[in-house]
C-alpha positions as YAML, in Angstrom:
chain: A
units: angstrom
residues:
- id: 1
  name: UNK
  ca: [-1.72, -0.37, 8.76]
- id: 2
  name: UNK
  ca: [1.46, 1.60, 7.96]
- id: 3
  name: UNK
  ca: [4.66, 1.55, 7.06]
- id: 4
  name: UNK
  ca: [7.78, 2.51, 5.12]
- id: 5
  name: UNK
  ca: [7.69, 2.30, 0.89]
- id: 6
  name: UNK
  ca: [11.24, 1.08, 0.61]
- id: 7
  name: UNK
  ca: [11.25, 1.96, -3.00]
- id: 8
  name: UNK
  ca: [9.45, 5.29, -2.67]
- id: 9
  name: UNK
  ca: [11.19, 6.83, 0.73]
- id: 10
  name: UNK
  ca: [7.69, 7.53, 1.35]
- id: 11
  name: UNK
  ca: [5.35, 7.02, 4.38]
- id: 12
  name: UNK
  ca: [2.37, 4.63, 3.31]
- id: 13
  name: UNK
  ca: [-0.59, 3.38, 4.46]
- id: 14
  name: UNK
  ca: [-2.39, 0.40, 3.76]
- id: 15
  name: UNK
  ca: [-6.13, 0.56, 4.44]
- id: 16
  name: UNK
  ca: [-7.12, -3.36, 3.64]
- id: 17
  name: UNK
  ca: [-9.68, -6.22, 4.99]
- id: 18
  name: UNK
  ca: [-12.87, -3.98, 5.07]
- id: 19
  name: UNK
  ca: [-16.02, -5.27, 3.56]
- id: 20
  name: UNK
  ca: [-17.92, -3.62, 0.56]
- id: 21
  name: UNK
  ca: [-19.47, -0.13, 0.95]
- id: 22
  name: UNK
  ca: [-17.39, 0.72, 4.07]
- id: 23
  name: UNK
  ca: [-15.95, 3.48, 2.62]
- id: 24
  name: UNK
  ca: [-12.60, 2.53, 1.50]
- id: 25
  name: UNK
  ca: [-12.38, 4.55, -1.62]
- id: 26
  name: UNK
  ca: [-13.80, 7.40, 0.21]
- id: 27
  name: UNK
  ca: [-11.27, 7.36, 2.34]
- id: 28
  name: UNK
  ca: [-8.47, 6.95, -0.31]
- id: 29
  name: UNK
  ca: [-9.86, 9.81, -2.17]
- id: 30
  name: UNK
  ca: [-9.49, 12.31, 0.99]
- id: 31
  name: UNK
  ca: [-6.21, 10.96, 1.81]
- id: 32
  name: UNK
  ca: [-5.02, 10.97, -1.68]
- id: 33
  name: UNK
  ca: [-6.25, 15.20, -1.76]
- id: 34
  name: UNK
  ca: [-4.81, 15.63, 1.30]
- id: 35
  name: UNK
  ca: [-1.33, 14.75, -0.15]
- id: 36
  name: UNK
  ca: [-1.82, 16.68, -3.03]
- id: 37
  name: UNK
  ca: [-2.10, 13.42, -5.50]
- id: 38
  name: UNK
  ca: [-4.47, 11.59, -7.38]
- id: 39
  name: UNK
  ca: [-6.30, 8.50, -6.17]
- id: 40
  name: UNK
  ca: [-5.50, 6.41, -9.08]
- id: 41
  name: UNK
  ca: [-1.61, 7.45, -9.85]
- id: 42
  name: UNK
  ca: [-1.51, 6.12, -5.97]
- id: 43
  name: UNK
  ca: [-3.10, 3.17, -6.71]
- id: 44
  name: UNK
  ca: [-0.82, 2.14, -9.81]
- id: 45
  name: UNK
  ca: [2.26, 3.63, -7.85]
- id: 46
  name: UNK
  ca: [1.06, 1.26, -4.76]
- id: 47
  name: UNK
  ca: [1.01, -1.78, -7.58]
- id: 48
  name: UNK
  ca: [4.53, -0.94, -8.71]
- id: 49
  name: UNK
  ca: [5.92, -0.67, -5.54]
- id: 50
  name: UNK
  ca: [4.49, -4.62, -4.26]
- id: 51
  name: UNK
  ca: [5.82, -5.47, -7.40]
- id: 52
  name: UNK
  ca: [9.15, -4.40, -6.89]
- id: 53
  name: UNK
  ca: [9.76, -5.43, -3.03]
- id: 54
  name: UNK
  ca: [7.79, -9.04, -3.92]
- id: 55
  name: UNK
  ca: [10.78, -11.05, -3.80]
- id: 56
  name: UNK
  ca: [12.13, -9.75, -0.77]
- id: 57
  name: UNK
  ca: [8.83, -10.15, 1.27]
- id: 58
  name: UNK
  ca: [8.69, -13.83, 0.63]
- id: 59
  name: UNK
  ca: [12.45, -14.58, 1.15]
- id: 60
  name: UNK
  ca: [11.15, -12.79, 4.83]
- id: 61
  name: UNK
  ca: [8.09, -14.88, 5.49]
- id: 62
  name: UNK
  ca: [10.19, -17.85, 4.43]
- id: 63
  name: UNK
  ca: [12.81, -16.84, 7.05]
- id: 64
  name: UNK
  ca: [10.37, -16.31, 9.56]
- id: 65
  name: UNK
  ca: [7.86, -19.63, 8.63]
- id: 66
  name: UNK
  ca: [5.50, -17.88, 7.72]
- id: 67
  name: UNK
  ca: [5.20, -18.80, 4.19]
...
């Protein structure tokens, strides 16, 4: 999945829902070199970021039912 990091101005990407040992980290890891940053400074970034837009999500999924 991707999208837009509203707090970030940054592209993101989401990779979510896949089972254990399917490569998930792997794939972080060469994503995370390809941009030049390291895996876990993305992950805690990633953390801040959900953090920050939380409230706004659910007042969404509330407007839309979905919550």
């Amino acid at each position: 999945m991707t999208g837009f990091c509203a707090a970030q101005r940054l592209p993101s990407v989401l990779i979510t829902g896949a089972g254990s040992g399917c490569g998930k980290t792997t794939v972080g890891r060469l994503l995370a070199q390809r941009l030049g940053r390291e895996l876990e400074k993305l992950f805690e970034q990633t953390i801040l970021a959900m953090r920050e837009c939380e409230a706004a999500v659910n007042r969404e999924m509330e407007q839309l039912g979905l919550a």
